[in-house]
C-alpha positions as CSV (number, residue, x, y, z in Angstrom):
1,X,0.0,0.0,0.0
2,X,1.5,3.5,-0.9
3,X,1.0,6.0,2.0
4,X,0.1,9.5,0.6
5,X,0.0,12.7,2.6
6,X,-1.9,15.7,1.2
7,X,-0.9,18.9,1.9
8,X,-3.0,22.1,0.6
9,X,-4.4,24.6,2.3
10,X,-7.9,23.8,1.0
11,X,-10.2,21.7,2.7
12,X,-11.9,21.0,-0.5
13,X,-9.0,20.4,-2.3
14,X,-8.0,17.5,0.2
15,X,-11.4,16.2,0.1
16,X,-11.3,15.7,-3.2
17,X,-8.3,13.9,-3.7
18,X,-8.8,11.9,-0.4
19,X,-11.9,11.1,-2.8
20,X,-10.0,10.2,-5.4
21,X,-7.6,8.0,-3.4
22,X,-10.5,5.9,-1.1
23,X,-11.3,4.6,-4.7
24,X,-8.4,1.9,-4.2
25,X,-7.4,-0.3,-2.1
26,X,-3.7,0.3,-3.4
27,X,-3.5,3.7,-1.4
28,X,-4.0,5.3,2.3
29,X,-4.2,8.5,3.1
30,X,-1.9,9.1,6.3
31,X,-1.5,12.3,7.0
32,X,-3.0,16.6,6.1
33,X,-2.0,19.5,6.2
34,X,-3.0,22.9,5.4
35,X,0.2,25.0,5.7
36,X,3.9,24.4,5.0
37,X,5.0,23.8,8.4
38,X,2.4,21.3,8.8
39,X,4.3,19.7,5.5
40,X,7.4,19.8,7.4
41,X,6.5,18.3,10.3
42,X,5.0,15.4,7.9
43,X,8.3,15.2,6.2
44,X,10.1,14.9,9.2
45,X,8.1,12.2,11.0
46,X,8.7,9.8,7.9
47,X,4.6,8.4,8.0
48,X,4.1,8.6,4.4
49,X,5.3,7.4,1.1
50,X,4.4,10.3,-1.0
51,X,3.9,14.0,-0.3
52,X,1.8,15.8,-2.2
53,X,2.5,19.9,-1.6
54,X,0.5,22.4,-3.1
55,X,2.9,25.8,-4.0
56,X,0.3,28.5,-2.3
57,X,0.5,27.6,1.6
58,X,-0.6,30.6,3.7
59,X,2.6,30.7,6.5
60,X,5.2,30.2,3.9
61,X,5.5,28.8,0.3
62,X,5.5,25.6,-1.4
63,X,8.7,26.5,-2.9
64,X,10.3,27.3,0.1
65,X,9.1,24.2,1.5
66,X,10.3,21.8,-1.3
67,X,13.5,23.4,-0.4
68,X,13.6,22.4,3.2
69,X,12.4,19.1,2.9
70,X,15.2,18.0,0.3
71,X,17.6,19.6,2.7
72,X,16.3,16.8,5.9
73,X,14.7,14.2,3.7
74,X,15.8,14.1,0.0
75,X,14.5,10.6,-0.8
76,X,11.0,11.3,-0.2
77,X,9.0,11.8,-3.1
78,X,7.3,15.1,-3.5
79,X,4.6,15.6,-6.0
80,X,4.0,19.2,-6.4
81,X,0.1,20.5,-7.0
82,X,-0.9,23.7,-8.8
83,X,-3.3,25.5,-10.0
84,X,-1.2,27.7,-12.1
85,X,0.0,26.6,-15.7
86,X,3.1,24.3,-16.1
87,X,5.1,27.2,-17.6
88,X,4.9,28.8,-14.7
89,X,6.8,27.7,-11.9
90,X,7.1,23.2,-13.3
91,X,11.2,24.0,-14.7
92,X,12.1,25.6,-11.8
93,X,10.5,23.1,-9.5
94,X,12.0,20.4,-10.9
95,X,15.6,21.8,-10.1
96,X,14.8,22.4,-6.5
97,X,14.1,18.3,-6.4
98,X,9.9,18.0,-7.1
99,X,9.7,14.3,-8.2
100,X,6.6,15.9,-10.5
101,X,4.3,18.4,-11.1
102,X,0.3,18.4,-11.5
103,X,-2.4,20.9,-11.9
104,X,-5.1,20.4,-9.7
105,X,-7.8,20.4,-12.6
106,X,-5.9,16.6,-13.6
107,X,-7.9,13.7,-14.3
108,X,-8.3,10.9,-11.3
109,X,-6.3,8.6,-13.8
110,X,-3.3,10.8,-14.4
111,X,-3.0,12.0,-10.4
112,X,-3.3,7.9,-9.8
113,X,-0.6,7.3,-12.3
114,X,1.9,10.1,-10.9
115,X,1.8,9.0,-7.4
116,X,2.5,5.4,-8.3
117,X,5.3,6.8,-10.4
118,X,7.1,9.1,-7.9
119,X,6.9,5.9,-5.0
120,X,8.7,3.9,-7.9
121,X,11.4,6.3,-7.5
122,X,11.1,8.1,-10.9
123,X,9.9,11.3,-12.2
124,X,6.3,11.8,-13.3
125,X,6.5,14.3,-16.3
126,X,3.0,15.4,-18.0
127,X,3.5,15.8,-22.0
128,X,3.3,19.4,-21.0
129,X,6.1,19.8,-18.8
130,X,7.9,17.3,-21.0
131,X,7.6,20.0,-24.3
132,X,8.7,22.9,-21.5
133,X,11.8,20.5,-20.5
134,X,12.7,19.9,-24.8
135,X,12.3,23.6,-25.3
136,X,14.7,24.0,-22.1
137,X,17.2,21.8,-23.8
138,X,16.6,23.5,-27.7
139,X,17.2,26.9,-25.3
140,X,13.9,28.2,-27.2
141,X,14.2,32.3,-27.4
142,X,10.9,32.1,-26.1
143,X,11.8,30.4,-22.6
144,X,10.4,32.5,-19.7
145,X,13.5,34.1,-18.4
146,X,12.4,32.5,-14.7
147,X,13.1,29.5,-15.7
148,X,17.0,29.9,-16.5
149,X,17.5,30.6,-12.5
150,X,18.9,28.1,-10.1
151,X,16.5,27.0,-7.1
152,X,18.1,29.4,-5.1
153,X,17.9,32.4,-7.4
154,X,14.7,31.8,-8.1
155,X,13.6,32.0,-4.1
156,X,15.2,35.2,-4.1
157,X,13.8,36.1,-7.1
158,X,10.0,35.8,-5.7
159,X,10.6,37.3,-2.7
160,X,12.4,40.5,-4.8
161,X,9.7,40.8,-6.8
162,X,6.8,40.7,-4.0
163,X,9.0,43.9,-1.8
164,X,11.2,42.2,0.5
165,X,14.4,43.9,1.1
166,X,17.7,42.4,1.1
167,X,17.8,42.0,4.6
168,X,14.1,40.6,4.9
169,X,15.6,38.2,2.7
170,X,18.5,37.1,4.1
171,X,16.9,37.0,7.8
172,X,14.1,34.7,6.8
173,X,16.6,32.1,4.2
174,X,19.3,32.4,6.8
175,X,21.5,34.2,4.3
176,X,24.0,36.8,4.7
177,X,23.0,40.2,3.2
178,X,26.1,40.2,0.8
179,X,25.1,36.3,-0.1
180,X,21.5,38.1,-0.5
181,X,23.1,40.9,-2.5
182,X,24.9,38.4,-4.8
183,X,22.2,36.9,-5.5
184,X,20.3,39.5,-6.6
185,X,22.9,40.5,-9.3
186,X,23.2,37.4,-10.9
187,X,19.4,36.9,-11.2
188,X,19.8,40.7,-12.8
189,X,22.3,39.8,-15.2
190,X,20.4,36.8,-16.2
191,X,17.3,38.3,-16.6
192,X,18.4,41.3,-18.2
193,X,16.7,43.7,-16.1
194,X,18.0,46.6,-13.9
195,X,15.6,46.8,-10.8
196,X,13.1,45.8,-8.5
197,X,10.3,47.0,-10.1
198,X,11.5,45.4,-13.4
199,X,11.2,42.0,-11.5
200,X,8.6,42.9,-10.0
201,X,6.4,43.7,-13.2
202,X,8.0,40.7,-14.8
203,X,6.6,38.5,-12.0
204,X,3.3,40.1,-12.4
205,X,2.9,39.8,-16.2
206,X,4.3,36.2,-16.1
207,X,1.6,35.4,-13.0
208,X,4.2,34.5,-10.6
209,X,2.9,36.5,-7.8
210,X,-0.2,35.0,-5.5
């Protein structure tokens, strides 16, 4: 029996998929949660077989939490849940260690099909993701920008572009403020912009920002 844990910080949401899940004698929902330290906490007490983490948690993000749990427990699988499009955030997911990403509007069949393919210990790519992972490799012109930053950049980059200062930043990743500061230029450079409020209207125009 694979043990799936659902964390999202929508009742309905969870329903659903607990739903979804009931259907089958080959799974068992062990554990919720609503908020990304409640996904921690699952992580670190090792009950389940397969995390699924949605990116909007209310205390902190999905992204930060991916982060933190490959840090303490980098073999569990993490299937990652949106409801924003794959070009969106799937890339840079996948970098940060996200064994797969689904929207939430997926069919019963293919949300079945990635958890049983995470537990197997591989990746569950949609044919979606799978065209935004060839156009990564053909380095398309039309690539968002986003999606050339490391995992770390790319935290910095969201937190940039939503107001936090250097030193916001650096107190709540444990970073120094020059480490902060370095950051920020190279995700500049790459990005070809000049300020905040460039990243910041690049964030909103690309839908990056909850």
């Amino acid at each position: 029996m694979i043990r799936v844990a659902i964390c999202d910080d929508h009742q309905i949401v969870r329903a659903g998929f607990k739903q979804i899940f009931s259907s089958s004698d080959e799974f068992s929902v062990v554990a919720e949660g609503s908020t990304g330290r409640e996904a921690l906490d699952i992580a670190r007490k090792e009950v389940c077989d397969v995390l699924l983490l949605d990116i909007a948690m209310p205390d902190q993000s999905g992204i930060d939490t991916l982060r933190t749990i490959r840090q303490g427990q980098p073999d569990l699988p993490v299937l990652i849940l949106s409801g924003y499009p794959a070009q969106q955030y799937a890339l840079n997911l996948f970098k940060m260690g996200a064994n797969g990403y689904l929207n939430k509007e997926c069919d019963p069949e293919e949300l079945i099909n990635a958890v049983r393919t995470v537990h197997q210990g591989r990746r569950y790519v949609s044919s979606q993701v799978g065209e935004l992972l060839a156009q990564s490799f053909d380095r398309d012109p039309n690539t968002a920008l986003h999606t050339e930053l490391s995992d770390r950049e790319f935290q910095v980059f969201l937190r940039l572009a939503r107001g936090a200062t250097v030193s916001d930043i650096g107190t709540a990743l444990s970073l120094s403020i020059k480490t902060v500061s370095t950051y920020r230029t190279r995700i500049m450079e790459k990005m070809g912009l000049q300020s905040n409020s460039d990243l910041t209207y690049y964030a909103m125009k690309n839908n990056l920002l909850d």
